[in-house]
Backbone as numpy.savetxt, mean C-alpha at the origin, in Angstrom:
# Nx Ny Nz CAx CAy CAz Cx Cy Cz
-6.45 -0.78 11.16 -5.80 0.39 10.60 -6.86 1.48 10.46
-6.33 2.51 10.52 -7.46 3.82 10.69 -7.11 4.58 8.79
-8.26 5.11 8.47 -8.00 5.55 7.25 -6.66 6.21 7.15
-6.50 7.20 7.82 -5.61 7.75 7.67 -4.21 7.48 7.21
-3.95 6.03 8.13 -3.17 5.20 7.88 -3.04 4.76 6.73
-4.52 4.33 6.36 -4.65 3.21 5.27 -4.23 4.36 3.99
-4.23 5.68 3.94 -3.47 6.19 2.42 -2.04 6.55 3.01
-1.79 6.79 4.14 -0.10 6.44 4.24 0.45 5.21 3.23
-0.24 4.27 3.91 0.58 3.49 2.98 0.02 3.39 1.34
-0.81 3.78 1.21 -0.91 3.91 -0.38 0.17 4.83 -0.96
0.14 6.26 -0.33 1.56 6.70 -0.68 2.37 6.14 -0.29
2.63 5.72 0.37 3.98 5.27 0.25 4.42 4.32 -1.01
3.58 3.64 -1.51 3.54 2.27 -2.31 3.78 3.60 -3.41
2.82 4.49 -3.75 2.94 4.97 -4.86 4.44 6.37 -4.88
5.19 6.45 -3.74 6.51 6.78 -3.55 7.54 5.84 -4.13
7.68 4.72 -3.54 8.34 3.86 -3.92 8.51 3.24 -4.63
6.98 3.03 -5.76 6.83 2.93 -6.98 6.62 3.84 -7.71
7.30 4.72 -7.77 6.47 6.17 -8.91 6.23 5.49 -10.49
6.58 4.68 -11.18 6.38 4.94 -12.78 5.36 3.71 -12.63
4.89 2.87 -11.58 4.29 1.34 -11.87 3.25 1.60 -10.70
2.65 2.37 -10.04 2.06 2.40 -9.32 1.18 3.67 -9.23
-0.03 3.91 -9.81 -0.62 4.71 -10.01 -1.99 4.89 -9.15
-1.65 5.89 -8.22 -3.27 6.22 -7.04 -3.71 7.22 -7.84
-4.97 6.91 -7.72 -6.16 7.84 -8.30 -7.01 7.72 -6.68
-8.50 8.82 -7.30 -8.85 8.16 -6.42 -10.11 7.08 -6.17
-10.16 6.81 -7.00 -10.79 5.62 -7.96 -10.09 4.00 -7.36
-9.23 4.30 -7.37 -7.75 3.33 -7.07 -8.49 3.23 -5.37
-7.81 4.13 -4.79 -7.79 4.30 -3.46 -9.49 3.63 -2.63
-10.21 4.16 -3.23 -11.93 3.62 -2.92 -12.15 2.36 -2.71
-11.32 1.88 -3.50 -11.21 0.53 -4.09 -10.44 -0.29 -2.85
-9.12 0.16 -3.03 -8.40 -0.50 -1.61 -8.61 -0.23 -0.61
-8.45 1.38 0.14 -8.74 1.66 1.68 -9.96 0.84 2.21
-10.83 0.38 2.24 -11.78 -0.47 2.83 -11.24 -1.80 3.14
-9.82 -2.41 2.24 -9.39 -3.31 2.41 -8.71 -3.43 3.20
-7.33 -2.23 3.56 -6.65 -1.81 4.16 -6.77 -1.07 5.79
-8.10 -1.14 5.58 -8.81 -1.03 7.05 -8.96 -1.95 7.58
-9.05 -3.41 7.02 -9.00 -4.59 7.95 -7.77 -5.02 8.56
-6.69 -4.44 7.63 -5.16 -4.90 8.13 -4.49 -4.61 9.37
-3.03 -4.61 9.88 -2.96 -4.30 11.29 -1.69 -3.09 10.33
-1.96 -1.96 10.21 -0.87 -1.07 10.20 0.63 -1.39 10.11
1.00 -1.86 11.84 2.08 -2.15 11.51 2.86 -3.29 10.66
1.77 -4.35 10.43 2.43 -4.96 9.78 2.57 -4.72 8.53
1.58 -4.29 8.10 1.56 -3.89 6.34 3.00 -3.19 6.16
3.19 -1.93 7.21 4.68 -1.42 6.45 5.89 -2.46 7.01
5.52 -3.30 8.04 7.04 -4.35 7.77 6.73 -4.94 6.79
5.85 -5.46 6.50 5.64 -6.36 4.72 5.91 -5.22 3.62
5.68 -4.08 3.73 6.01 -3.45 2.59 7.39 -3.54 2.62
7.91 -2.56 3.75 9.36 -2.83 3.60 10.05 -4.06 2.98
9.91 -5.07 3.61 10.34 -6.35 2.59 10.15 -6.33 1.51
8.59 -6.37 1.37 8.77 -6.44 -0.93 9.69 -5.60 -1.27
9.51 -4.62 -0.49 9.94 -3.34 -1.45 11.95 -3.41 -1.85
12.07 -4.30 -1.24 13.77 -4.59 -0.72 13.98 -5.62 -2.10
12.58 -6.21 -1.75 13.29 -7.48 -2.97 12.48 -7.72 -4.28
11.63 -6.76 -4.67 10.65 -6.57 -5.55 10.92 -4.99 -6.34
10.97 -4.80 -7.43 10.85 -3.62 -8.74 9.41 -3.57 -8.70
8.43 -3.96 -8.28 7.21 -4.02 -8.80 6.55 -3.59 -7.46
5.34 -2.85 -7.81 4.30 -2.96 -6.52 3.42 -3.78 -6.11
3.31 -3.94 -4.62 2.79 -5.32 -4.50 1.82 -5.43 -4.56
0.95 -6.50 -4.65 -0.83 -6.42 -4.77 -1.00 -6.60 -3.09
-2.15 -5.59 -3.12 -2.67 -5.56 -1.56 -2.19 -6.71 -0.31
-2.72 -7.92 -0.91 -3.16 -8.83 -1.04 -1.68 -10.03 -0.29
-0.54 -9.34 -0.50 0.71 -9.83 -0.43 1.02 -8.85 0.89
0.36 -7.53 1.33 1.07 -6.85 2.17 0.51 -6.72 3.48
């Protein structure tokens, strides 16, 4: 995943979670390095899923 990518989907997480999901950019420092190892597309088909069957945001870690 290319940075760019990698805060797409942070917003997005923090779209879809607005009151439980809080990016700073403190936050973000933290994950994008993680989110650079991932493959893009899959992260947003895994998001999509939690996001279908989950109120909560997911930990990295799950997506």
């Amino acid at each position: 995943m290319k940075r760019g990518e990698a805060i797409e989907v942070l917003e997005t997480i923090s779209e879809l979670y607005p009151q439980k999901f809080d990016i700073n950019e403190r936050v973000a420092n933290m994950l994008i390095p993680k989110l650079l190892e991932m493959d893009y597309q899959g992260v947003l088909a895994k998001l999509s899923d939690f996001a279908v069957s989950s109120p909560f945001p997911p930990p990295i870690g799950e997506i």
